[in-house]
N, C-alpha and C positions, 0 to 999 in steps of 0.2 A: 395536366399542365399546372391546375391549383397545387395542386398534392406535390409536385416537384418544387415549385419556387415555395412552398410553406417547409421544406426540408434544408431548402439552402438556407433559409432567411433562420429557420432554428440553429443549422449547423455555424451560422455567422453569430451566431450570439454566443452559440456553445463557446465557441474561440475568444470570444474578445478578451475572456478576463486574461486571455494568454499572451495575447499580443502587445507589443515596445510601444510607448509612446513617448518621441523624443522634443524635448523644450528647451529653445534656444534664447538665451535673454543678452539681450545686447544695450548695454547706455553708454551715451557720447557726449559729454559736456567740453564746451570750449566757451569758454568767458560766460557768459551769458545766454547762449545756447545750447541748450539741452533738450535727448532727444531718445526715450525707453523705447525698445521694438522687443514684439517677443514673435516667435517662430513656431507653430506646433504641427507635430506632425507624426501622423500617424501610416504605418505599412509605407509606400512610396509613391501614391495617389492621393493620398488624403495629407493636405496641408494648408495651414491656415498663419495669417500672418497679418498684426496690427499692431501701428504705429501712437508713441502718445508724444505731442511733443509738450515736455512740460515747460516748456516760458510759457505758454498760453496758458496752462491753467495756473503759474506763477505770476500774470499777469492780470489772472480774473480775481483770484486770491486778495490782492494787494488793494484792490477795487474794494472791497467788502470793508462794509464801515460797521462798527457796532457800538450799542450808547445801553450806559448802563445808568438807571435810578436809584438815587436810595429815598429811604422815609426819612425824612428829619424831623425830630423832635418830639421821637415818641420812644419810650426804654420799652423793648421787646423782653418777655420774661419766658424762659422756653424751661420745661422740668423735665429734666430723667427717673426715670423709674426703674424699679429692678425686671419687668418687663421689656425696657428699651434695652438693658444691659443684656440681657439673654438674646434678645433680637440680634442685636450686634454682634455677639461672639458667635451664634450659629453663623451670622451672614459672612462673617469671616473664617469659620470651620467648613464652610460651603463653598468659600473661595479657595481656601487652599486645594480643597480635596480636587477642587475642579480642574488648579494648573498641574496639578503631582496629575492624574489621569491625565491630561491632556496631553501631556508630557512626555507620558511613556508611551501613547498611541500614536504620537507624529514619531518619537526616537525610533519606534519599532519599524514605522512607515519609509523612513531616511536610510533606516540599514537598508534597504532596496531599492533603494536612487544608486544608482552608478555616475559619478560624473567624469563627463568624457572630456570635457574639456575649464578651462579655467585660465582666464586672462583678464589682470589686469594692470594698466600701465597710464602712470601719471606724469605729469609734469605741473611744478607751484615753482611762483615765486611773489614774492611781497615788495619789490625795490628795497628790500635792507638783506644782507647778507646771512647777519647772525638768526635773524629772525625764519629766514629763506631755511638754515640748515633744520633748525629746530622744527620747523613743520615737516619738514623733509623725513625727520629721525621718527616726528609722532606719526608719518604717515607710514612707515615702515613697521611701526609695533601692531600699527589696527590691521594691515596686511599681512603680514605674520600669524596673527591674533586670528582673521580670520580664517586664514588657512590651516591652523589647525583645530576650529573648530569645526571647519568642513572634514576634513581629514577624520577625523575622532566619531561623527555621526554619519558619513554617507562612504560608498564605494569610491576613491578616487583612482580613477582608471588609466591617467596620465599626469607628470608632473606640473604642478601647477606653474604659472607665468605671471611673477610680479614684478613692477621695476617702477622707481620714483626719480626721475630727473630737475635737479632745482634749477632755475630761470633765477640768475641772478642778476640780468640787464634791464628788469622791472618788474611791474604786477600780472602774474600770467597764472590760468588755473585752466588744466585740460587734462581728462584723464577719460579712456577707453576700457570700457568693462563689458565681458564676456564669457556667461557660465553657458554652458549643453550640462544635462542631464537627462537621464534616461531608466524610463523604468516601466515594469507592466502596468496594465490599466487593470488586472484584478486584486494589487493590493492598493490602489486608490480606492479602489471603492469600498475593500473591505476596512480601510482606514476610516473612509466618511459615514459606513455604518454604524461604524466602533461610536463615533463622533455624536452622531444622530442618537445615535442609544444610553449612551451618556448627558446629551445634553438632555431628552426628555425623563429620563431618571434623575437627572438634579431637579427639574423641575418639579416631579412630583414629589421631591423631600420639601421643598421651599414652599409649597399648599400644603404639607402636611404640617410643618412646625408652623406656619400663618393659621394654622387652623388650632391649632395649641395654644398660641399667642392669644388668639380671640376668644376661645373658651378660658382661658385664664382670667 
């Protein structure tokens, strides 16, 4: 009986990196109410589903107070050295290398997203006309803009669904947005490998030149 359920529980593992995991993101803003839910779900038993409503946390946000001090009355003198200057240009030679990699292991990651669906659809208005059309036109460039920058990096499996309606009888702001996408769960993880293996190889460049620095 061990020996049997140790062959399923292997042959379920063998499988996973094979099998779809589909994600469904949904947000709903109306005036002041707003409301992200994501969908995830995997084979047709396994689904999971939570809700954030963000006025709450746009309202704990707004709560938060912060007080900043200064010193008065005293000339702080700070000196650069041609070791701060090497410091600097590695930490910025460190930076780039890190978004080019990074870059090219989520691009690689997204050519394997299929997305299945793509909706979104707004309505603005400001109480002034001309004002009404112009955000209307800028909200049509970033919808455009993103569509084809989904288009350009992931599978799109279906025409995408955008549309902008101006409210020109007053101040009104509500827009409905809805990506699915779908992809296996073994190039996620061979992505967060990639990720993982990357990030502790920068690290150990960033102890090895801090270890330069100080013997210098």
């Amino acid at each position: 009986m061990i020996f049997v359920i140790a062959i399923i529980f292997i042959t379920f593992l063998a499988i996973i990196p094979f099998l779809y995991v589909r994600i469904t993101i949904q947000f709903q803003h109306t005036q002041d109410d707003d409301q992200l839910t994501i969908h995830i779900r995997l084979l047709r038993f396994l689904r999971y589903r939570f809700t954030i409503p963000l006025i709450e946390i746009s309202k704990k946000e707004a709560g938060l107070v912060t007080e900043e001090k200064t010193n008065m009355g005293k000339d702080e003198k700070t000196t650069f050295t041609v070791a701060d200057a090497r410091q600097r240009l590695a930490q910025i030679k460190q930076w780039v290398n890190d978004i080019v990699h990074l870059h090219t292991i989520i691009k690689k990651f997204l050519q394997n997203v299929s997305v299945l669906q793509f909706q979104w659809h707004t309505q603005i208005g400001v109480g002034d006309a001309a004002k009404t059309a112009m955000l209307v036109g800028i909200g049509w460039s970033v919808k455009y803009y993103m569509v084809a920058i989904i288009s350009k990096y992931m599978n799109v499996c279906s025409a995408p669904s955008i549309f902008i309606a101006p409210f020109f009888q007053g101040a009104l702001s509500r827009t409905s947005f809805t990506c699915m996408i779908r992809f296996r769960i073994g190039y996620a993880i061979l992505a967060g490998l990639k990720i993982v293996k990357h990030w502790k190889k920068g690290a150990k460049v960033a102890r090895r030149n801090e270890n330069e620095w100080t013997s210098d």
